[in-house]
C-alpha positions in Angstrom: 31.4 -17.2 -39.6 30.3 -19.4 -42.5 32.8 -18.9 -44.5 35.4 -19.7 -41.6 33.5 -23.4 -41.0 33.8 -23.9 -44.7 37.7 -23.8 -44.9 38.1 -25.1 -41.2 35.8 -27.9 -40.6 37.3 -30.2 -43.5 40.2 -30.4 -41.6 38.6 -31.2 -38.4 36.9 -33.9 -40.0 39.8 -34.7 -41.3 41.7 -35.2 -37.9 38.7 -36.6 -36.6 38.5 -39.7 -38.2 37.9 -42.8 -35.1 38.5 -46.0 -34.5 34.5 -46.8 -35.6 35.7 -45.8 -39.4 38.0 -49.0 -39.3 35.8 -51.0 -37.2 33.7 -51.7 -40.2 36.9 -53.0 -41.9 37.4 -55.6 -38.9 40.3 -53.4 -37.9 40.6 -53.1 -34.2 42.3 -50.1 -33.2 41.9 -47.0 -30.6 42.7 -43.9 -32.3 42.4 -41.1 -29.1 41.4 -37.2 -30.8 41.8 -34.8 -28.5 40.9 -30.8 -29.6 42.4 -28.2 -27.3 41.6 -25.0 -26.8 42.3 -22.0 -24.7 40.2 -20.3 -22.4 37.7 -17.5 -24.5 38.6 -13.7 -23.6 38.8 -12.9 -19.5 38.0 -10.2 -17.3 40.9 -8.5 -16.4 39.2 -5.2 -14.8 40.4 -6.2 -11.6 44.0 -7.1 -11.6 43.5 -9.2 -8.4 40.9 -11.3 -9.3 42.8 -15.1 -9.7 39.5 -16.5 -11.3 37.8 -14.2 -13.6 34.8 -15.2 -15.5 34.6 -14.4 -19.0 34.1 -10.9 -20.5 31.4 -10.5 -23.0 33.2 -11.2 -25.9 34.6 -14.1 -24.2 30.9 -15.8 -23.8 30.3 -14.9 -27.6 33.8 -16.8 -28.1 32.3 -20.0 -26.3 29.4 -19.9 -28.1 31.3 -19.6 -31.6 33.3 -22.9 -30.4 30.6 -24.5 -30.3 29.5 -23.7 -33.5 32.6 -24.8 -34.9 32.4 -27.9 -33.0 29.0 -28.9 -33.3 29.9 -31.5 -36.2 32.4 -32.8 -34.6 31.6 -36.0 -32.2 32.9 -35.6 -28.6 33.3 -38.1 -25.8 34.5 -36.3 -23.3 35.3 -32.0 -22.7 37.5 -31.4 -19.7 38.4 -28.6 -18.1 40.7 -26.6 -15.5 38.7 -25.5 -12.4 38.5 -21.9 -13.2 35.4 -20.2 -14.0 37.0 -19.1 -17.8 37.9 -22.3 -18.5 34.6 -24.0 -17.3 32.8 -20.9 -19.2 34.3 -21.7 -23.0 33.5 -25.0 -22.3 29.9 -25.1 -21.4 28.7 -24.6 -24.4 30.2 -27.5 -26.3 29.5 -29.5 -23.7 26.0 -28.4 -23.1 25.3 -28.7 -27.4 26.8 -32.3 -26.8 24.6 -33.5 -23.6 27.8 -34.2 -21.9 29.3 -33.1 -19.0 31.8 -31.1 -17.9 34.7 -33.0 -15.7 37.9 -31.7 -14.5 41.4 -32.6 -15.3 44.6 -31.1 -13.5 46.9 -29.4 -16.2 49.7 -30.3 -13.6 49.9 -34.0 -14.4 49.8 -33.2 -17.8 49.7 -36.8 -20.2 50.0 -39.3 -17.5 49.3 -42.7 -17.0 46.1 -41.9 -15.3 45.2 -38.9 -18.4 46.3 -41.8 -20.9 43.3 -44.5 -19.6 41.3 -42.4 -19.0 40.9 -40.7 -22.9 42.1 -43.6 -24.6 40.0 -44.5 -27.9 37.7 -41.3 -27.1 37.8 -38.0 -28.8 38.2 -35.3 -26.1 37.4 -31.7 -25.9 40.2 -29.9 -23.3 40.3 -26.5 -22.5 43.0 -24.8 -20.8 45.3 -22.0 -20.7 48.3 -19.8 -22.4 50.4 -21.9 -21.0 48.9 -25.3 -20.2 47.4 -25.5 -23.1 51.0 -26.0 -25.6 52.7 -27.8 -22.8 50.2 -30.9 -22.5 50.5 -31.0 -26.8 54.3 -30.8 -26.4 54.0 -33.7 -23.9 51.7 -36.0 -25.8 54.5 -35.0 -28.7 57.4 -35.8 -26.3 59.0 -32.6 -28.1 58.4 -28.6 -27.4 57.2 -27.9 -30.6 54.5 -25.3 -29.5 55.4 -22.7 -27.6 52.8 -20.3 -24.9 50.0 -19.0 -26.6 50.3 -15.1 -27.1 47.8 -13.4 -24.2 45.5 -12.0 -27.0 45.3 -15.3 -28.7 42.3 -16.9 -28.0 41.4 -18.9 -31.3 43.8 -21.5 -31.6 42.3 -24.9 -31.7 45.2 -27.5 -31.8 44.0 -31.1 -32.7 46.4 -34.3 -32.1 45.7 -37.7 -32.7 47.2 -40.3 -30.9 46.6 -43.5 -33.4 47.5 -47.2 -32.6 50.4 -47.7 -33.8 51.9 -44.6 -31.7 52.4 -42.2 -34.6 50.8 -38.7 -33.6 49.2 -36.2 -35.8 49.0 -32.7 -35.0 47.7 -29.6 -36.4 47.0 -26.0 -35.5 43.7 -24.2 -36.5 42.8 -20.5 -36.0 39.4 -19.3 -35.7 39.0 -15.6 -35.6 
């Protein structure tokens, strides 16, 4: 596990540079972070279940996000309503005193999403499928298609600074 923060978490730094670094210069600006992850591993003994919680190696998974997270300042983790979702997130949140609040993946990056996360570095966990659609639509391109079904360590980190350019990037953490 070490050795995967050593090699990862330069980057992360990297992307998670804010808008206090240039504050210090008299630079104004609102650089918005966000880190998104999937849900961790699910139960999927019973094929009817719509909202499973989290298999034991899922809760190991949450816990090893937040390991790899815990240097990294958060504002804000959001989540789906689903127990999977809200399970991976705990953690990070809980390491980070925040709270957990809830976002709907339908609206995606709207007007309301934009306000509210501007100039903060956010922590959102979703799904196979929500998950690369919300990049692609802070993007405005499909660069990123659905995660796999047994991928479950991708951390994609985009960064929205002031001048509109966005940075993007794609981790995996086994």
């Amino acid at each position: 596990m070490s050795a995967i923060l050593k090699i990862v978490l330069p980057f992360i730094l990297l992307f998670g540079i804010s808008s206090e670094d240039n504050i210090q210069n008299n630079i104004v600006q609102e650089t918005t972070t966000y880190y998104f992850i999937r849900h961790a591993e699910k139960d999927r003994s019973n094929k009817s279940e719509k909202d499973p919680n989290l298999t034991a190696e899922g809760l190991k998974r949450a816990q090893i996000w937040a390991e790899v997270l815990k240097d990294i300042p958060l504002d804000m983790v959001l989540s789906t309503n689903y127990k999977r979702t809200l399970q991976t997130g705990a953690p990070i949140a809980g390491s980070k005193q925040l709270s957990m609040e809830n976002y709907n993946a339908g609206n995606g990056y709207d007007d309301e999403f934009r306000k509210r996360t501007s100039g903060k570095r956010v922590l959102v966990v979703g799904h196979s499928n929500t998950t690369p659609q919300f990049v692609n639509e802070i993007l405005g391109e499909e660069k990123y298609a659905d995660i796999d079904d047994t991928e479950n360590g991708a951390l994609f980190i985009v960064q929205v600074l002031p001048n509109n350019e966005i940075l993007d990037q794609v981790l995996y953490i086994n």
